[in-house]
py3Dmol code that shows the C-alpha trace and the ligand (Angstrom):
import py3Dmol

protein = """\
ATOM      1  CA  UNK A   1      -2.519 -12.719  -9.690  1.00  0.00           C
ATOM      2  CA  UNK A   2      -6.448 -12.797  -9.045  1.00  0.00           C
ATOM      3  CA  UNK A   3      -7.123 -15.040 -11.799  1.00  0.00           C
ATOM      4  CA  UNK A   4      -4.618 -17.232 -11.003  1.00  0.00           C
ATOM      5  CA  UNK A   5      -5.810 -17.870  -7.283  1.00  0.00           C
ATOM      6  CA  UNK A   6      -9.297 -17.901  -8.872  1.00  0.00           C
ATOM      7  CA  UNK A   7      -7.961 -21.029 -10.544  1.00  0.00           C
ATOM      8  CA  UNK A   8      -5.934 -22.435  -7.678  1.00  0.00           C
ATOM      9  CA  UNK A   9      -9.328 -22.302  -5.562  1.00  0.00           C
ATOM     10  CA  UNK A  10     -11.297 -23.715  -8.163  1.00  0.00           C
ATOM     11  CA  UNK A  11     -13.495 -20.943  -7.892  1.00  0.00           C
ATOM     12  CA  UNK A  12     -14.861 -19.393 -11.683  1.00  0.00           C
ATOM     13  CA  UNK A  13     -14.442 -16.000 -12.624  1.00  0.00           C
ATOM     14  CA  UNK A  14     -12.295 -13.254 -14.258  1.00  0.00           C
ATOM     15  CA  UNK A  15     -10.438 -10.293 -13.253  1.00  0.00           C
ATOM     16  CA  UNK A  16     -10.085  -7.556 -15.276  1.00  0.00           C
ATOM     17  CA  UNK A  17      -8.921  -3.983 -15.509  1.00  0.00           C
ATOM     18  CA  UNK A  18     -11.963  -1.570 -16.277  1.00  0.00           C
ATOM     19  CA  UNK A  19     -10.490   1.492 -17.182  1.00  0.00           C
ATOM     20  CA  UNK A  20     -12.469   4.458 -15.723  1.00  0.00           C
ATOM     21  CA  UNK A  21     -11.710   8.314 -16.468  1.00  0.00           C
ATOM     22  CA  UNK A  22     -12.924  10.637 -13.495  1.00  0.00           C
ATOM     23  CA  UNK A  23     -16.208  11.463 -14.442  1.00  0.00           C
ATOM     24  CA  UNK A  24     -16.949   8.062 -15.466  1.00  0.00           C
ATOM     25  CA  UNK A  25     -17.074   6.668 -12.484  1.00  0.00           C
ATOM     26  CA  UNK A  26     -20.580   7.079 -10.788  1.00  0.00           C
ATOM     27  CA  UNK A  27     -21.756   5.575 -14.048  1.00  0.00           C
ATOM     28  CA  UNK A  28     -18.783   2.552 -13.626  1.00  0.00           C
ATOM     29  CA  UNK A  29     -20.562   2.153 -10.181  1.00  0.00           C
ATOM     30  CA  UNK A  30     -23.956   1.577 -10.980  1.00  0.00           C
ATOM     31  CA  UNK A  31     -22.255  -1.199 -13.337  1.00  0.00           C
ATOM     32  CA  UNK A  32     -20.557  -2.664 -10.210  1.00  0.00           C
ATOM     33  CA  UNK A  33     -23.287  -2.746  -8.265  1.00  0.00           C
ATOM     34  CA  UNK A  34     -25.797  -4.515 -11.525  1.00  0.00           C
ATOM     35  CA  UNK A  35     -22.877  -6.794 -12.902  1.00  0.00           C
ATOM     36  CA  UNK A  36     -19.861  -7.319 -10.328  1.00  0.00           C
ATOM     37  CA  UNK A  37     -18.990  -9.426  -7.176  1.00  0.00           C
ATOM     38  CA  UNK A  38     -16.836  -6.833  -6.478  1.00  0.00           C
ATOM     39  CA  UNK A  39     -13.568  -4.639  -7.272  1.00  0.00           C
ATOM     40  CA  UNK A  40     -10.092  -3.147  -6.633  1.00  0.00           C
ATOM     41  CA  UNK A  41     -10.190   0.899  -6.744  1.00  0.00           C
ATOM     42  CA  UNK A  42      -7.059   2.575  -7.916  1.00  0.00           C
ATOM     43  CA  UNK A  43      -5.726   5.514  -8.692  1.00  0.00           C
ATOM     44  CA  UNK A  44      -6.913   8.155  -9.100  1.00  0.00           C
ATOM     45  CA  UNK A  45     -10.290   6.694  -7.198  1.00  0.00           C
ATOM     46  CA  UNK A  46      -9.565   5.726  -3.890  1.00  0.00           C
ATOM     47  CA  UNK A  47     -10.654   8.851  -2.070  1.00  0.00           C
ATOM     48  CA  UNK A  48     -12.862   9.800  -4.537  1.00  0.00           C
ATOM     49  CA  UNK A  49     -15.129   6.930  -4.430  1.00  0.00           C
ATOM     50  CA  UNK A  50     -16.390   6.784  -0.760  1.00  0.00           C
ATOM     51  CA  UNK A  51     -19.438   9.107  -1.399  1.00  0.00           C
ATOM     52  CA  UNK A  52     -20.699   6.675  -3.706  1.00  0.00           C
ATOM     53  CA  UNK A  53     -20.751   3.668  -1.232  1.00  0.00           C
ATOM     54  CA  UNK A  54     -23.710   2.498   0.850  1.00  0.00           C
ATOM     55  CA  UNK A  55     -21.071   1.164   3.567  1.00  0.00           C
ATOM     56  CA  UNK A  56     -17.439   1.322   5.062  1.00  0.00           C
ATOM     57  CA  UNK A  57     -15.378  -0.612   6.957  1.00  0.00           C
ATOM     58  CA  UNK A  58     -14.007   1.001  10.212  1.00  0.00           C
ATOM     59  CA  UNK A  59     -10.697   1.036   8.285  1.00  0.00           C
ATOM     60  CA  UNK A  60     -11.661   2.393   5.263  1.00  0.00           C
ATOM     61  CA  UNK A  61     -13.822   5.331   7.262  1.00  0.00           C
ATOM     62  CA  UNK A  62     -10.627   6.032   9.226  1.00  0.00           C
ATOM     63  CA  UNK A  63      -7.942   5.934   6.633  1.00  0.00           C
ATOM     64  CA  UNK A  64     -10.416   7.976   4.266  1.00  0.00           C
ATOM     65  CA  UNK A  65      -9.567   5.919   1.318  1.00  0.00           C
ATOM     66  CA  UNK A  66     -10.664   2.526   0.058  1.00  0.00           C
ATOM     67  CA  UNK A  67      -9.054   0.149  -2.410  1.00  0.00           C
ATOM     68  CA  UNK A  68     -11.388  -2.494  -2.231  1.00  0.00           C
ATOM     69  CA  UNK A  69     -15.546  -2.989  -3.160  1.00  0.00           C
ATOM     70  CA  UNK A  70     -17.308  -5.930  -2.230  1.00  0.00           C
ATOM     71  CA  UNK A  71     -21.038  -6.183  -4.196  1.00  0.00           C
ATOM     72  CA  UNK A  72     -23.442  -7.818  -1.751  1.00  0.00           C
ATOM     73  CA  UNK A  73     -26.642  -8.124  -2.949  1.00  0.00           C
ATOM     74  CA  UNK A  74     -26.401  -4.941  -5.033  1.00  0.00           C
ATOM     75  CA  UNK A  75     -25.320  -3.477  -1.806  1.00  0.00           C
ATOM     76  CA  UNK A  76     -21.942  -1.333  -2.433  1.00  0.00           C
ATOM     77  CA  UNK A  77     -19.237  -1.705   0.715  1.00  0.00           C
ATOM     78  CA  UNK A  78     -15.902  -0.341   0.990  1.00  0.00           C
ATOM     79  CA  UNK A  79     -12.707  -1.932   2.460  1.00  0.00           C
ATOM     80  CA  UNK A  80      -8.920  -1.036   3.172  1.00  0.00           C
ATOM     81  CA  UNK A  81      -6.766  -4.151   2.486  1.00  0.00           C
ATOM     82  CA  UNK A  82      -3.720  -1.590   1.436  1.00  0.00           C
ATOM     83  CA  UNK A  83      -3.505  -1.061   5.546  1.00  0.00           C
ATOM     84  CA  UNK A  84      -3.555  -4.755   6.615  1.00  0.00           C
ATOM     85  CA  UNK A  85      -1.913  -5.744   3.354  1.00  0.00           C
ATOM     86  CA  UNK A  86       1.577  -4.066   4.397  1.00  0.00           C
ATOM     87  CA  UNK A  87       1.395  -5.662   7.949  1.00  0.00           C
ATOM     88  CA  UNK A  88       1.322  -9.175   6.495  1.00  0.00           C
ATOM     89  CA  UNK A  89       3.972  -8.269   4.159  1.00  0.00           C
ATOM     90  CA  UNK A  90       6.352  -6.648   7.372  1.00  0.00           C
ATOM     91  CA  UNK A  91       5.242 -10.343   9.300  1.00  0.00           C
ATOM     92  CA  UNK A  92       6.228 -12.128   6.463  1.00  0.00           C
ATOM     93  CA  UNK A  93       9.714 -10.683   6.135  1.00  0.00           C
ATOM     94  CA  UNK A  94      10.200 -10.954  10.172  1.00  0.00           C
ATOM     95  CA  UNK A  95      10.543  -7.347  10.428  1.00  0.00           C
ATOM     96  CA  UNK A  96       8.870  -5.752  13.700  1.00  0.00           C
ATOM     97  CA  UNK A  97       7.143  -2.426  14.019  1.00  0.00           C
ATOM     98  CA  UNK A  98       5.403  -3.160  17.365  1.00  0.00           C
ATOM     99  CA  UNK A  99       6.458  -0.325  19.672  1.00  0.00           C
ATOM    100  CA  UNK A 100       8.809   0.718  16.898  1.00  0.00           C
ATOM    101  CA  UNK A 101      10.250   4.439  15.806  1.00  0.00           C
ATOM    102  CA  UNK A 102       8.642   4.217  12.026  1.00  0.00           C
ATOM    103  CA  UNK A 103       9.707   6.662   9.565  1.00  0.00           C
ATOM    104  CA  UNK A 104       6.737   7.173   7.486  1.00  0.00           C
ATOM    105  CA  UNK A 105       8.702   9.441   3.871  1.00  0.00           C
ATOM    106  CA  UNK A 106       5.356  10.987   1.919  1.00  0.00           C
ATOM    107  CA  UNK A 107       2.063  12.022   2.942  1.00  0.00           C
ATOM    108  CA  UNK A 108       0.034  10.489   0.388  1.00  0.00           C
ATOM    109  CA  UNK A 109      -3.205   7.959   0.311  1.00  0.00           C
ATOM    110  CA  UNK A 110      -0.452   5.155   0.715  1.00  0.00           C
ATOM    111  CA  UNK A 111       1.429   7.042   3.780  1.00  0.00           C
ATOM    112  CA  UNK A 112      -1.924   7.684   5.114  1.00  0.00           C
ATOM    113  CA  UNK A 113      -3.248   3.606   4.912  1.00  0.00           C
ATOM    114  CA  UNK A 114       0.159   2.243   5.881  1.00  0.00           C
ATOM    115  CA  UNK A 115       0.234   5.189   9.150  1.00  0.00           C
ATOM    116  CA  UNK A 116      -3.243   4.183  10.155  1.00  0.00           C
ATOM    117  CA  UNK A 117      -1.631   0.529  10.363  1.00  0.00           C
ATOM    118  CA  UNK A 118       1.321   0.809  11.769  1.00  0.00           C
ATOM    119  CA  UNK A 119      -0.248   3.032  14.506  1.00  0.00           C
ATOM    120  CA  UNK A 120      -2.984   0.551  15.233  1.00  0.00           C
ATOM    121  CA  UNK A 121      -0.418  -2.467  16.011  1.00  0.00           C
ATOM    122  CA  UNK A 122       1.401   0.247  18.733  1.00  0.00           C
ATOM    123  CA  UNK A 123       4.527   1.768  16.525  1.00  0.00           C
ATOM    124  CA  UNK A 124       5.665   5.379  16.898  1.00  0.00           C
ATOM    125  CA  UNK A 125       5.092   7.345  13.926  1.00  0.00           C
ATOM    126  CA  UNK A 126       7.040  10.557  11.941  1.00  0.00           C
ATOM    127  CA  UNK A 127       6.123  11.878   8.836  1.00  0.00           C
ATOM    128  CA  UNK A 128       8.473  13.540   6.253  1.00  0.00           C
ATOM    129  CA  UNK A 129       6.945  14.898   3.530  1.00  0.00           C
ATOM    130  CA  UNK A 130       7.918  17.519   1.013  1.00  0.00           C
ATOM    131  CA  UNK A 131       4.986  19.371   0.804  1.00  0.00           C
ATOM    132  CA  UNK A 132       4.709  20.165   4.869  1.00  0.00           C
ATOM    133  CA  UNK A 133       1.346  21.244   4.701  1.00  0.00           C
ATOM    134  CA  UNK A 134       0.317  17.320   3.470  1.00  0.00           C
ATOM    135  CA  UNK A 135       2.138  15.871   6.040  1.00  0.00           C
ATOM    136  CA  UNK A 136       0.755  18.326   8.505  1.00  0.00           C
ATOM    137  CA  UNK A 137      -2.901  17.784   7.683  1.00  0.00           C
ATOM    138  CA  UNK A 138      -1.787  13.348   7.859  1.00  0.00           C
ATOM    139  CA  UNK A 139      -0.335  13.856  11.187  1.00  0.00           C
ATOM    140  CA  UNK A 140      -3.120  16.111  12.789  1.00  0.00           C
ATOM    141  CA  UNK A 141      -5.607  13.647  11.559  1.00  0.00           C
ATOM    142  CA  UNK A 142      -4.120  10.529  12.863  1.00  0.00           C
ATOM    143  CA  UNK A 143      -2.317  11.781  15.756  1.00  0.00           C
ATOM    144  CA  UNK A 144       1.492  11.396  13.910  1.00  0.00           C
ATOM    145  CA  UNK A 145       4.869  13.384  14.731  1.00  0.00           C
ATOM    146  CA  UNK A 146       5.674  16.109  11.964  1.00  0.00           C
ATOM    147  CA  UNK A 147       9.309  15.800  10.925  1.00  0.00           C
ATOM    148  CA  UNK A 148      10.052  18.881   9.260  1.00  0.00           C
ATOM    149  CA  UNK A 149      13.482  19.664   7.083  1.00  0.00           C
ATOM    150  CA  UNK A 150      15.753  20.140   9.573  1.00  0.00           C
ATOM    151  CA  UNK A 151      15.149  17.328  11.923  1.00  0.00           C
ATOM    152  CA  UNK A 152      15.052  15.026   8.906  1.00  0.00           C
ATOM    153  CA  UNK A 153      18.514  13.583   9.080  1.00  0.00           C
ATOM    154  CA  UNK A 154      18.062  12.921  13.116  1.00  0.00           C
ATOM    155  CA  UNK A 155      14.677  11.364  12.606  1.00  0.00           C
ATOM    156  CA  UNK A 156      16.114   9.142   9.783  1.00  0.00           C
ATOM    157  CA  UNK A 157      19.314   7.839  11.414  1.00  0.00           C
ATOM    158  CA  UNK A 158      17.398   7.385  15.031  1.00  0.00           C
ATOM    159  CA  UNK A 159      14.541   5.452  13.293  1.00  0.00           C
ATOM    160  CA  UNK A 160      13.635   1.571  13.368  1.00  0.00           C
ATOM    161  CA  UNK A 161      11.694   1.889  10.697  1.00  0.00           C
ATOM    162  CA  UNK A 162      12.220   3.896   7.153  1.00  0.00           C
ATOM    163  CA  UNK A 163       8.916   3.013   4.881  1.00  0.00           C
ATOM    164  CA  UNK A 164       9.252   5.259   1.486  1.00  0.00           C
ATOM    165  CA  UNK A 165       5.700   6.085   0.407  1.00  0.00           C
ATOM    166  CA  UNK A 166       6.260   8.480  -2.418  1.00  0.00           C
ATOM    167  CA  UNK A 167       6.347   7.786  -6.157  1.00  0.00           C
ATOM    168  CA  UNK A 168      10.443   8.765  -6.233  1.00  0.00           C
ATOM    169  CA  UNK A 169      12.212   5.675  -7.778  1.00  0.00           C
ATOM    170  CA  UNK A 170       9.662   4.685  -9.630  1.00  0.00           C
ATOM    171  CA  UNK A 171       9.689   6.674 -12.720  1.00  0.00           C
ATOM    172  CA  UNK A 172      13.668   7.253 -12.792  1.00  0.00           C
ATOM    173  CA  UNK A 173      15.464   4.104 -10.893  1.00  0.00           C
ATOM    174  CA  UNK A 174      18.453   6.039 -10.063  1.00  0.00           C
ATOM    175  CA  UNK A 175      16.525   8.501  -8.079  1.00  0.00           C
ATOM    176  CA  UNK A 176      15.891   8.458  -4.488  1.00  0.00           C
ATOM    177  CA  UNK A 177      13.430  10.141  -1.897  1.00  0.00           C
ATOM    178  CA  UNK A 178      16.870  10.730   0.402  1.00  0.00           C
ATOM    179  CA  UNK A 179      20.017  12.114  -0.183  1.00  0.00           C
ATOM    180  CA  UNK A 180      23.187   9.710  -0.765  1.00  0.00           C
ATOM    181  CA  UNK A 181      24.238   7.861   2.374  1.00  0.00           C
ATOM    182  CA  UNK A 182      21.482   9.134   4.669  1.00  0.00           C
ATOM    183  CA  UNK A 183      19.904   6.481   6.104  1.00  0.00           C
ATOM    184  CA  UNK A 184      19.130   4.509   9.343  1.00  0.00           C
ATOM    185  CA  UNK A 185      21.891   3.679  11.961  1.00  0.00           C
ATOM    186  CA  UNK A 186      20.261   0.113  12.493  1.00  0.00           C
ATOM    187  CA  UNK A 187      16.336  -0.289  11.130  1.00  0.00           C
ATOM    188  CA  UNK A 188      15.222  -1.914   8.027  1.00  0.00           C
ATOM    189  CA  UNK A 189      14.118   0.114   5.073  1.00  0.00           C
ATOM    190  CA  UNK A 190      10.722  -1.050   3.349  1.00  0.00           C
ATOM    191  CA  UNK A 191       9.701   0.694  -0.207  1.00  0.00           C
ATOM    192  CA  UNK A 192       6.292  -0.261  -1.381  1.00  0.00           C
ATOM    193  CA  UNK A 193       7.406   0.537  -4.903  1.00  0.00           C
ATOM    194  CA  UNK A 194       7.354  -3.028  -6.092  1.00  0.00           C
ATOM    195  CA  UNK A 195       8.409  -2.177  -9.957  1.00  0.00           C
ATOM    196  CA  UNK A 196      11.920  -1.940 -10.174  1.00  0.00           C
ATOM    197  CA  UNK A 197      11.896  -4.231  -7.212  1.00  0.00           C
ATOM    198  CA  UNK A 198      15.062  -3.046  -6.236  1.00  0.00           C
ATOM    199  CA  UNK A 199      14.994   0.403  -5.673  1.00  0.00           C
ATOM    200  CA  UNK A 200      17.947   3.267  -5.525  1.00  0.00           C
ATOM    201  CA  UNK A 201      17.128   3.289  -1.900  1.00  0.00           C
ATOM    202  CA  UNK A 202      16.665  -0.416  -1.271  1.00  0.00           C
ATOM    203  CA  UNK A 203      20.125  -1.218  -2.980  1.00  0.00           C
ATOM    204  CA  UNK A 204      21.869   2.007  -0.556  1.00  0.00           C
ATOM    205  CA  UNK A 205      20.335   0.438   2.704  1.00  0.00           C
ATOM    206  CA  UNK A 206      21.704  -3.204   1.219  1.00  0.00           C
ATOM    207  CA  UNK A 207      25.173  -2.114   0.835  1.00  0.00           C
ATOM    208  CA  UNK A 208      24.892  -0.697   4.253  1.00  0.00           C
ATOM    209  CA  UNK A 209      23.839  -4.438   5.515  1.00  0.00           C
ATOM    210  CA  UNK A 210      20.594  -3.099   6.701  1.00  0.00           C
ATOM    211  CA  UNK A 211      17.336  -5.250   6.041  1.00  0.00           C
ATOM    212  CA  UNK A 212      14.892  -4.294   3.261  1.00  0.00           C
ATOM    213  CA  UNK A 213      12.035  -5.301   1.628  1.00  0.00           C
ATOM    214  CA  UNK A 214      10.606  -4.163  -1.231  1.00  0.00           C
ATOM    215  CA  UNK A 215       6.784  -3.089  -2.754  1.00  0.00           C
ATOM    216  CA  UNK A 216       5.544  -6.462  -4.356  1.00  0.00           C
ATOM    217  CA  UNK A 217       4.651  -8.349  -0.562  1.00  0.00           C
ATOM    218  CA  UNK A 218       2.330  -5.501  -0.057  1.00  0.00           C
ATOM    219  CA  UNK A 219       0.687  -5.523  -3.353  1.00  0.00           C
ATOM    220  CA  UNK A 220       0.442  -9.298  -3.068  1.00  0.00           C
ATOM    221  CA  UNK A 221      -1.511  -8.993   0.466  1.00  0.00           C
ATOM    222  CA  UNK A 222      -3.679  -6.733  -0.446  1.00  0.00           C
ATOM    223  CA  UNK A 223      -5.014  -8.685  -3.268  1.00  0.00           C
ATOM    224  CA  UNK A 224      -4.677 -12.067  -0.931  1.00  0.00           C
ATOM    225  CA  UNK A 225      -6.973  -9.753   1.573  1.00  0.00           C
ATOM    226  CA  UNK A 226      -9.378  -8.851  -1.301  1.00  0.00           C
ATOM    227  CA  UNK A 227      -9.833 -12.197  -2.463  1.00  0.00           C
ATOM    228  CA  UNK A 228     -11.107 -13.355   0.692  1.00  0.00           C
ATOM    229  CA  UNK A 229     -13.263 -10.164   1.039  1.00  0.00           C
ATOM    230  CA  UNK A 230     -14.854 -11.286  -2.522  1.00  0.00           C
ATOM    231  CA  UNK A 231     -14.853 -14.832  -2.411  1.00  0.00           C
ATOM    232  CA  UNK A 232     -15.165 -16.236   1.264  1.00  0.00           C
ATOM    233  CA  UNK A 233     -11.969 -18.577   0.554  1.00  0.00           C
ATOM    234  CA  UNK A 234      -8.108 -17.503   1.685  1.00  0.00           C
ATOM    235  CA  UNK A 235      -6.343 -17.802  -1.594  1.00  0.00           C
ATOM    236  CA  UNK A 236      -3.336 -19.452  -2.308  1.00  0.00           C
ATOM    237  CA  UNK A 237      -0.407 -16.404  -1.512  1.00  0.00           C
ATOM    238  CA  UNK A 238       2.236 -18.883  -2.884  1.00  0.00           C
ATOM    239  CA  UNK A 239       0.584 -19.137  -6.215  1.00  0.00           C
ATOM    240  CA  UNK A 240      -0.536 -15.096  -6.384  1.00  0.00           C
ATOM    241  CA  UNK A 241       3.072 -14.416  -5.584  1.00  0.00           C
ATOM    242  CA  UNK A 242       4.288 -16.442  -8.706  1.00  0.00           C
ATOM    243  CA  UNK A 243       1.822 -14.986 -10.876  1.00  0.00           C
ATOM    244  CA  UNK A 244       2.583 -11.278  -9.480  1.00  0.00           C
ATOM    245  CA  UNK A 245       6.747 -11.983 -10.032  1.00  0.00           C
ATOM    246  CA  UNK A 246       5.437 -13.217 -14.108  1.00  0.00           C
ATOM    247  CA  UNK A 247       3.474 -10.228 -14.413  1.00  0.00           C
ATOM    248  CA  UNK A 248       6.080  -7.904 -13.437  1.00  0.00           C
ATOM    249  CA  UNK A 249       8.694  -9.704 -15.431  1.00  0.00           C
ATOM    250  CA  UNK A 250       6.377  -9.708 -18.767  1.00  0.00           C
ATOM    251  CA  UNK A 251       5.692  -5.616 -17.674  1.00  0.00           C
ATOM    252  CA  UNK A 252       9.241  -5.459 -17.290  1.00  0.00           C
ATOM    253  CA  UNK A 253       9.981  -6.844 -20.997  1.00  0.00           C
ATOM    254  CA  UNK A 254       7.429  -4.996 -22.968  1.00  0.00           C
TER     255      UNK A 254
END
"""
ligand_1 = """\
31
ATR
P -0.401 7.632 -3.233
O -1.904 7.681 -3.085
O 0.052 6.446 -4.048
O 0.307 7.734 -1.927
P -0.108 10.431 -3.906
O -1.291 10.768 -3.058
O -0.016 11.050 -5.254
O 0.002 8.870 -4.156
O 1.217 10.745 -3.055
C 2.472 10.701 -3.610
C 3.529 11.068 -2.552
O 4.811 11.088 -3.200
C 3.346 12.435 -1.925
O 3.778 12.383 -0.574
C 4.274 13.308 -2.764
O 4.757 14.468 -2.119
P 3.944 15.870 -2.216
O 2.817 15.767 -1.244
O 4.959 16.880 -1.889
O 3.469 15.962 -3.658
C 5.433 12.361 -2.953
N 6.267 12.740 -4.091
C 5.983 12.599 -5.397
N 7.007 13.051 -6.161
C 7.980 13.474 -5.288
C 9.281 14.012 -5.433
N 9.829 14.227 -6.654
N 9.995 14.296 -4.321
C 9.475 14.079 -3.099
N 8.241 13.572 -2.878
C 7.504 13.268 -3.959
"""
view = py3Dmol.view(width=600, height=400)
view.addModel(protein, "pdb")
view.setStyle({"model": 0}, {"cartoon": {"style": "trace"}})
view.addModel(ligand_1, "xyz")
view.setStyle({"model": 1}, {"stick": {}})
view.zoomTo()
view.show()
């Protein structure tokens, strides 16, 4: 997807994975900084990395997590594009969140970028998470509504917004973070997984004609948002899309 908009833009350069245990990664950092324009962080680095950087954005400070490195002048400075990335993706697909009831399922890094977000353009935030103690640290920090087990159901069917967050559906396709037929009256239902790219829940919320949209728009806008961070240029999204859908499809054949 990088490459490919590197190409589009006529820009040179490469894009690779760097694979990078834990205790690695100060080491992979002082590489960065020497050898690199800059990078994506994933897991299990996000959090992790932030001591290690000479700047933040105001996002990336806030959220507590950064997915993104831009290298100036051996300078190392963090970014969140994960955050903005999943508002482009919701404008994209028409579906509104401003003033919104959002449903936020999982309390992870993800739950945490996409809360920040959401709360920033004006929506309403719950979170549901299965471990309650996650969800209640997320929601003290960032000022959220704790839905606990009994209220889930109510909080679900009242919501505008359902955005699953957790990994369930990604391993096992069949499973889903909700039981069967629990879902919103009337809002749309967003998954970020983007591999199957119809999820167990996505395909439920179909069936019930509500509107969905799936993980790969947020993946692609983060990287879109990165690009520009890196490079100065807005990318191609068209072209990073159609290299994203060939990736998955190869991933999906192998
Ligand atoms: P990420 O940074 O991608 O958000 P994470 O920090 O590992 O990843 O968070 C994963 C989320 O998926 C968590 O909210 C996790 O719930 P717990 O806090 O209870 O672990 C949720 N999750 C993972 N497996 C789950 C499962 N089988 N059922 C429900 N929630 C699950």
């Amino acid at each position: 997807m990088q490459e490919a908009a590197l190409k589009a833009a006529g820009l040179e350069g490469s894009y690779r994975a760097l694979e990078t245990p834990p205790p690695f990664l100060r080491a992979r950092l002082q590489e960065i900084r020497r050898d690199y324009s800059g990078v994506n962080i994933t897991i299990p680095h996000k959090e992790s990395v932030l001591p290690y950087l000479d700047e933040l954005s105001p996002e990336a400070r806030a959220i507590g997590a950064v997915n993104t490195i831009v290298c100036d002048q051996h300078r190392l400075i963090g970014y969140n594009t994960d955050a903005p990335g999943f508002i482009s993706g919701l404008d994209e697909a028409g579906i509104s969140y401003r003033h919104k009831k959002a449903l936020i399922l999982g309390a992870g890094g993800a739950a945490r970028a996409i809360a920040y977000a959401l709360k920033e353009e004006g929506a309403h935030i719950a979170v549901y998470n299965r471990t309650l103690e996650r969800a209640q640290a997320l929601c003290e920090a960032l000022g959220l509504h704790l839905v606990t087990e009994p209220l889930l159901e109510a909080a679900v069917r009242s919501c505008d917004l359902l955005i699953n967050t957790t990994s369930v559906g990604l391993q096992d396709p069949q499973s889903s973070p909700l039981p069967e037929g629990l879902l919103p009256c009337e809002g749309a239902v967003v998954d970020i997984i983007y591999n199957p790219s119809l999820t167990r829940l996505m395909q439920e919320a179909q069936k019930a004609g509500l509107p969905t949209l799936g993980g790969l728009p947020m993946l692609v806008w983060q990287g879109a948002l990165a690009f520009e961070l890196w490079t100065g240029v807005k990318p191609d999204v068209r072209v990073m899309y159609e290299a994203a859908r060939a990736g998955l499809g190869e991933a999906l054949q192998t």
